[in-house]
C-alpha positions in Angstrom: -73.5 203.4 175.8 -70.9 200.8 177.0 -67.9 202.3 179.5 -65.7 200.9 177.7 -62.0 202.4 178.3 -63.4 204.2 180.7 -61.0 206.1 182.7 -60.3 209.6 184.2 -57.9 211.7 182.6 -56.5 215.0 183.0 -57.5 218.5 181.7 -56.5 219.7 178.6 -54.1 222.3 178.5 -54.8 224.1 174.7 -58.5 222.7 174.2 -59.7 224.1 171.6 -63.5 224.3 170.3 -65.5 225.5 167.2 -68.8 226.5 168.3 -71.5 227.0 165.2 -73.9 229.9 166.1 -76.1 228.4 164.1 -77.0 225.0 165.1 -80.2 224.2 167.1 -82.1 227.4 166.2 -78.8 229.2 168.8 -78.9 227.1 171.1 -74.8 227.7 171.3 -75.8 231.4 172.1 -78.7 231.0 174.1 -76.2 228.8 176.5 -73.3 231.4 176.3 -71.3 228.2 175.2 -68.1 230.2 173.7 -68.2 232.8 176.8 -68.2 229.2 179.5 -66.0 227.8 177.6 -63.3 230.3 177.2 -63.6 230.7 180.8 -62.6 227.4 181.2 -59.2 227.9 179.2 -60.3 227.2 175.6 -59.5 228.6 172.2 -63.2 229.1 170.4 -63.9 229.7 167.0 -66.9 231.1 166.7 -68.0 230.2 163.0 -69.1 233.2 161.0 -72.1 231.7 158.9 -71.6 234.8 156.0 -67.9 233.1 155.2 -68.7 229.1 155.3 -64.9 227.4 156.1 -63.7 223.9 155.9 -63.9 222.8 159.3 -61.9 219.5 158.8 -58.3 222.3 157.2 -59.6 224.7 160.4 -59.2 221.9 162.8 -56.3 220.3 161.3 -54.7 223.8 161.8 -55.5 224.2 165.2 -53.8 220.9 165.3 -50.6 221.6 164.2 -51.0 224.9 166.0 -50.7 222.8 169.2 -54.5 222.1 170.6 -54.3 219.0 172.6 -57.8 218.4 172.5 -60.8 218.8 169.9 -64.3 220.1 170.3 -67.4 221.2 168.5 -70.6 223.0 169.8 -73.1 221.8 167.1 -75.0 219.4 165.0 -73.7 215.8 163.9 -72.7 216.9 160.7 -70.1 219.4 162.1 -69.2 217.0 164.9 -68.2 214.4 162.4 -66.1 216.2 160.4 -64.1 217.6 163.3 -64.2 213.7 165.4 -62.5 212.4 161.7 -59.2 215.3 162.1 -59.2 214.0 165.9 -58.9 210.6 165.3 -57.0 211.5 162.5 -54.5 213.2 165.1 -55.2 210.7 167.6 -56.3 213.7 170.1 -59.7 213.4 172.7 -62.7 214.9 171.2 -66.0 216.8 173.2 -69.2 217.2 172.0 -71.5 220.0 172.6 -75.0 219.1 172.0 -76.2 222.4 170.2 -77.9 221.0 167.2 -81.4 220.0 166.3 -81.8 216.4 167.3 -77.9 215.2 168.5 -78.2 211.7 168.2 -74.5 211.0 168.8 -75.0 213.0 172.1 -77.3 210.9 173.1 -76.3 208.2 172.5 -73.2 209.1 174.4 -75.6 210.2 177.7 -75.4 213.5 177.5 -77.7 216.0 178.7 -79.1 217.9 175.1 -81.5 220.0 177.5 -78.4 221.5 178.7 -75.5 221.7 176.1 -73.4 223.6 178.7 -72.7 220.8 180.9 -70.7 219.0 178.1 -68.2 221.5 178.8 -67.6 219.8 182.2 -65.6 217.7 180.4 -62.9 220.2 179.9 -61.8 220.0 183.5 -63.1 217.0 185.2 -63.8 214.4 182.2 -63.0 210.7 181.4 -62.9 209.2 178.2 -64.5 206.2 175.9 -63.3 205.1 173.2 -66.1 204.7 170.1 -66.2 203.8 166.6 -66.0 205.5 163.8 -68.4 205.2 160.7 -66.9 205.9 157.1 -68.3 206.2 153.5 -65.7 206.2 150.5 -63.2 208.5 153.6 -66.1 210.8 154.7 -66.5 210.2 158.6 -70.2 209.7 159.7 -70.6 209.2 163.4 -74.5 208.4 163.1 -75.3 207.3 159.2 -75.3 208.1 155.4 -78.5 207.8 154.3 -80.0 206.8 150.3 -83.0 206.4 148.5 -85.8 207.4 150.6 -84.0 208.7 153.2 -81.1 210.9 151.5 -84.1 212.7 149.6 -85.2 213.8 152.9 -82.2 215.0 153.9 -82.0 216.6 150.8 -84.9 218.7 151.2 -84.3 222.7 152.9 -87.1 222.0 155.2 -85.5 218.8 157.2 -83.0 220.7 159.2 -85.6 222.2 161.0 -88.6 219.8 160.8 -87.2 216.4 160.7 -90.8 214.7 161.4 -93.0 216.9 159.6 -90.7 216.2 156.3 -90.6 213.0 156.3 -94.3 212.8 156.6 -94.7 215.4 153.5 -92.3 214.0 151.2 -91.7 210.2 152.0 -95.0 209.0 150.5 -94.8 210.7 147.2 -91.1 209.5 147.3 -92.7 205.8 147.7 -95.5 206.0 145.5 -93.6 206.8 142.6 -90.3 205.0 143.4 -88.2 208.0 142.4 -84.8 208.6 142.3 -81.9 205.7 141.5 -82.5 202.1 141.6 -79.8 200.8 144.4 -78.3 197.7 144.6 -77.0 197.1 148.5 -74.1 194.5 149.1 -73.3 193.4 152.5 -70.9 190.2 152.7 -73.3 187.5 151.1 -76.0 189.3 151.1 -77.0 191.3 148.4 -80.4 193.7 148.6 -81.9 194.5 145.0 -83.8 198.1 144.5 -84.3 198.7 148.0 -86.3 201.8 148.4 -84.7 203.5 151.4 -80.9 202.3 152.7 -79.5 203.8 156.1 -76.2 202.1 157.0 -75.4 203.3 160.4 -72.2 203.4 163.0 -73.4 200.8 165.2 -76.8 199.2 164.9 -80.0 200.8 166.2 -81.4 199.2 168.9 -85.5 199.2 167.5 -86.3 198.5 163.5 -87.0 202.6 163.4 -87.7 204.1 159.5 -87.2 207.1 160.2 -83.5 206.3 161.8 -84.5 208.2 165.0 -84.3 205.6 167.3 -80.9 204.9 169.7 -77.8 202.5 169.4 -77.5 199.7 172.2 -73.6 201.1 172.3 -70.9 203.2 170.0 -68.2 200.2 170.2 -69.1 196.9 168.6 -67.2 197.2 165.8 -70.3 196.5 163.6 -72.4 198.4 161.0 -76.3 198.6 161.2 -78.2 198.2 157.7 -81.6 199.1 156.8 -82.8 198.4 153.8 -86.6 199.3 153.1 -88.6 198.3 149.8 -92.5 199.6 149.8 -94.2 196.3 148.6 -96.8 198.3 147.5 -95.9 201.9 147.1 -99.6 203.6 147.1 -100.7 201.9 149.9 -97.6 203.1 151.9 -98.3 206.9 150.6 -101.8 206.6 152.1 -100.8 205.2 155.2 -98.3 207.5 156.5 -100.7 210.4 155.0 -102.9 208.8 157.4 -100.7 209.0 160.3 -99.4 205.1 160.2 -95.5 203.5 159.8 -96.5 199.8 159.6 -96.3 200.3 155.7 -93.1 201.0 155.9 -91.7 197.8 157.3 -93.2 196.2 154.8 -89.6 194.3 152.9 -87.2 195.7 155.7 -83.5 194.2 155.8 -82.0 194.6 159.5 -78.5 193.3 160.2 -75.2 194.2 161.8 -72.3 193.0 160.1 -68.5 194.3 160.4 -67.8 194.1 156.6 -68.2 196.2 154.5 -71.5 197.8 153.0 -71.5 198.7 149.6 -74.2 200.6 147.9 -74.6 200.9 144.0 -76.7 202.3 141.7 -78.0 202.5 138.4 -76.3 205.7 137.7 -72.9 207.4 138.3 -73.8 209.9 141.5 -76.1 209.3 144.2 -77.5 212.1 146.1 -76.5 210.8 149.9 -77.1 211.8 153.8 -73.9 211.9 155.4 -75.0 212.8 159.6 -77.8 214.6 158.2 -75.8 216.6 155.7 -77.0 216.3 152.0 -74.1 214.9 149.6 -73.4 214.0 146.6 -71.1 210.8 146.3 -70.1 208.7 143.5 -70.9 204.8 142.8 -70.3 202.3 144.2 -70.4 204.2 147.7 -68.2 201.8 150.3 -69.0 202.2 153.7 -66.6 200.5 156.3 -66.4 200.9 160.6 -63.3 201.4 162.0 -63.3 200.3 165.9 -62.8 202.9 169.0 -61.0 205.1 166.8 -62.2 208.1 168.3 -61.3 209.4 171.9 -64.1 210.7 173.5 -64.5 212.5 176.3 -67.3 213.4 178.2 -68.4 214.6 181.9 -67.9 212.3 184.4 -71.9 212.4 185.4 -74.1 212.2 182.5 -77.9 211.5 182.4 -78.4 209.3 180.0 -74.8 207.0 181.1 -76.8 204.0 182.4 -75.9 200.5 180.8 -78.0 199.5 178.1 -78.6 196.5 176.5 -76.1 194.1 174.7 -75.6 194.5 170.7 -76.9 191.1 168.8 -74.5 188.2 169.1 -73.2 186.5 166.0 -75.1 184.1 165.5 -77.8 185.6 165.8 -77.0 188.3 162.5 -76.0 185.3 160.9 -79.5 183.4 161.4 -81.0 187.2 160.5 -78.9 187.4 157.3 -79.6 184.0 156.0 -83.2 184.2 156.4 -83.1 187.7 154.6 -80.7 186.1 151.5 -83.1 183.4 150.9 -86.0 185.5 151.1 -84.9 189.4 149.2 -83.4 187.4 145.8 -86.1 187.8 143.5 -88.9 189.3 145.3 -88.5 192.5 143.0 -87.8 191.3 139.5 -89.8 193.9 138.0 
């Protein structure tokens, strides 16, 4: 993650934080987030998971209530909806790594063994500014997932075994080419009955199937794309039965591009994962970046803050997306 904007700033005076009890099997209440935190001068909502609430009206209402700063002690699918009402608001935003798998913590260098020391940047923080990922208005700061990937997503048992559902249900998903046949269109390039589509805020640094792997930085201003067709769906099924990802390669589109990424489909809904969150969005789903539109702000010493590597230069996506264009356009004609 790039320091970009990278400058100390003071403490809020009204922070205010929703803290999901839920997330990361407790890890909120294993941590004593809402006790450290109110300590530290913060309103906390603690979410009550018997009376589910619409997080993007509760935060807009803490808002207009006065908060001067924005936080959420969860997973990426509660972070994103409360980042969207803070850029929205043009107010700083914390994360709390208390979910599953955080990838947008990471990715920001923060310490997920240790969700408590996110709160150090209530009192002695500075701030990046990152982009924002958005599908037909619905903030994603990660990806939105289809195909392949949205139908794990979709399934109960992901939230808690993300690696042991995808190797259960993405080879029978492959070997029978379910669900709707997409049509992805980035600029030029068009990608016909792709299998599996992740469109992600930033590109991934590693061609990574299962969308696990990191982003070189949160602030390029560009889109990933990955867009996966099984050449030959049964062979896929038995190799990741048997253990093995090559077969999943197998057709892959990987580019950045700052345009925007439309999906379509053969039908009028397509189930969709928003951050992990299973949606259901109507066609043609539009997915745009908007650049360091979120305020973040994080401790001033985090873990994983070293400098990583640069995002692709244009010309290379543009040697990467004419090689796919000549190459995808009529491979699958049947």
């Amino acid at each position: 993650m790039t320091e970009n904007a990278f400058r100390p700033v003071t403490a809020a005076r009204r922070p205010y934080l929703i803290v999901n009890p839920r997330s990361g099997g407790g890890k909120a209440s294993r941590f004593r987030i809402a006790e450290k935190a109110r300590a530290l001068g913060a309103q906390v909502l603690l979410l009550d998971p018997s009376r589910p609430q619409d997080l993007a009206t509760v935060a807009r209402r803490a808002v207009d209530d006065g908060a001067d700063l924005l936080g959420v002690a969860g997973g990426d699918g509660t972070q994103a909806l409360v980042a969207g009402v803070a850029a929205e608001a043009g107010l700083p935003f914390v994360v709390i790594p208390a979910g599953t798998r955080n990838h947008f913590a990471m990715d920001l260098g923060l310490d997920r063994d240790d969700p408590s020391a996110a709160l150090e940047a209530l009192t002695d923080g500075v701030e990046l500014r990152v982009d924002l990922g958005f599908a037909d208005g619905r903030v994603f700061v990660n990806n939105v997932s289809f195909g392949a990937y949205a139908a794990l997503v979709q399934d109960p048992a992901y939230r808690e075994d993300k690696i042991g559902t995808v190797v259960r249900i993405l080879p029978e998903f492959l070997a029978r080419h379910e669900g709707p046949e997409l049509v992805v269109r980035a600029g030029l390039l068009t990608v016909d009955r792709p299998d599996a589509v992740l469109v992600s805020n930033n590109p991934y640094r590693v061609d990574d199937p299962a969308g696990l792997a990191r982003r070189a930085q949160l602030d390029s201003g560009l889109l990933g794309v990955l867009a996966a067709r099984a050449e030959t769906p049964a062979e896929t099924a038995a190799r990741l039965r048997g253990g093995q990802t090559q077969g999943l390669t197998q057709g892959l589109t990987n580019l950045a591009t700052s345009e925007e990424v439309v999906v379509d489909a053969d039908v009028p809904f397509v189930p969709v994962g928003l951050d992990g969150e299973a949606v259901t969005l109507a066609t043609p789903v539009r997915c745009r970046i908007s650049p360091r539109t979120l305020r973040v702000r994080v401790p001033r010493h985090r873990p994983g803050a070293a400098p990583a590597e640069r995002p692709p230069g244009w010309g290379t996506i543009r040697r990467v997306a004419s090689a796919v264009e000549r190459t995808v356009h009529g491979r699958h004609t049947g």
